[in-house]
C-alpha positions in Angstrom: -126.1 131.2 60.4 -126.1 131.9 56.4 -123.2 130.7 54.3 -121.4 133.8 53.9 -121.2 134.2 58.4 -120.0 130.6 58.1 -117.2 131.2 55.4 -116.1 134.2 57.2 -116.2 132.7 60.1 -113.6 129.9 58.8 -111.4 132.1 57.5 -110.7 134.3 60.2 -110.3 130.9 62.0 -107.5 130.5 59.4 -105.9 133.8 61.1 -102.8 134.0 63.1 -102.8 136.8 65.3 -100.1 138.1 68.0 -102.4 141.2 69.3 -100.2 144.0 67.1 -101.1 142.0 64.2 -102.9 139.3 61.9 -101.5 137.3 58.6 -104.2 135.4 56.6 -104.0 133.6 53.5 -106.8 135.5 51.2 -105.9 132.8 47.8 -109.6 131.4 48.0 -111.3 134.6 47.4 -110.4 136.1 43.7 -111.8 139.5 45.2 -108.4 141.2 47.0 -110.7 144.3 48.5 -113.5 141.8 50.0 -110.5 139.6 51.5 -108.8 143.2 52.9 -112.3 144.6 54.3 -112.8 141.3 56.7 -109.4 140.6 57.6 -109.1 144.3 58.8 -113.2 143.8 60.2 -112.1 140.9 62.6 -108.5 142.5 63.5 -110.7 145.5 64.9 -113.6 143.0 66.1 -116.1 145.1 64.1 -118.5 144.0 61.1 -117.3 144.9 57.8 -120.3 147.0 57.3 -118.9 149.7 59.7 -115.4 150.1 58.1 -114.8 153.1 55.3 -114.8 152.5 52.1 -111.7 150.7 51.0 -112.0 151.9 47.6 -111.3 155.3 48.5 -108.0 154.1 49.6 -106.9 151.8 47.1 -108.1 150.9 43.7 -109.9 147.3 43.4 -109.2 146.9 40.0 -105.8 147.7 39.6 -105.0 145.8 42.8 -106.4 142.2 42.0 -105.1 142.8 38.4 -101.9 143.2 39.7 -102.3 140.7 42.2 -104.5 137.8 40.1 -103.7 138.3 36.6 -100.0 138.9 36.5 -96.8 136.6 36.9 -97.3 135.2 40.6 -93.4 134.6 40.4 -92.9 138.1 40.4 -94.4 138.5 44.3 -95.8 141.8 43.9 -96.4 143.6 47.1 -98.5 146.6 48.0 -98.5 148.4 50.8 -101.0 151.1 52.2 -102.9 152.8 55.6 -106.4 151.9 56.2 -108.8 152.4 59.4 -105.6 153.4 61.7 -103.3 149.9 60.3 -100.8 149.6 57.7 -102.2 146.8 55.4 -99.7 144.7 53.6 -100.9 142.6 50.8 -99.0 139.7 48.6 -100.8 137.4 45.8 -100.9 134.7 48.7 -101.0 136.8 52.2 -102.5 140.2 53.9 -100.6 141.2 57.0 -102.5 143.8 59.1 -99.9 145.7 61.8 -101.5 148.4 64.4 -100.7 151.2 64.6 -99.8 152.5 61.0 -96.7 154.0 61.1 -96.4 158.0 61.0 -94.7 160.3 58.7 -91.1 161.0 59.9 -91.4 158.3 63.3 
């Protein structure tokens, strides 16, 4: 098993999952999109490699600026729908909840 399996591995041990959703702490990895696309990989038991493009979603840049590189006191929070789930994402946390909610429900 390669380094990167193993370290994936470990963090989704980190996981807590109820079966509607998982909350992980994603602070050890400085990239928000890479932390997103595996979190949402092992809440849908599927490699990363098969999800679509996050960036077409949500903009990786912006999103770890505002997440890494502002004031962490001001606990910015962004919200969005990927793959089917509504992502939630803090400076500390991601929170994955299935199904994503629909317009006017």
């Amino acid at each position: 098993m390669d380094d990167a399996k193993s370290t994936l591995d470990e963090r989704l041990d980190d996981m807590t999952a109820d079966g509607e959703s998982v909350q992980t702490d994603w602070r050890g990895n400085d990239q928000p999109l890479v932390a997103i696309a595996e979190a949402v990989a092992a809440f849908l038991n599927v490699p990363p490699s098969e999800l679509s493009p996050l960036g077409r979603v949500v903009d990786g840049d912006a999103l770890k600026q505002l997440l890494t590189g502002g004031n962490p006191e001001a606990n910015p929070v962004v919200s969005f729908e990927y793959q089917g789930l509504e992502i939630t994402i803090t400076h500390t946390e991601i929170l994955i909840i299935e199904p994503a909610p629909t317009a006017g429900h």
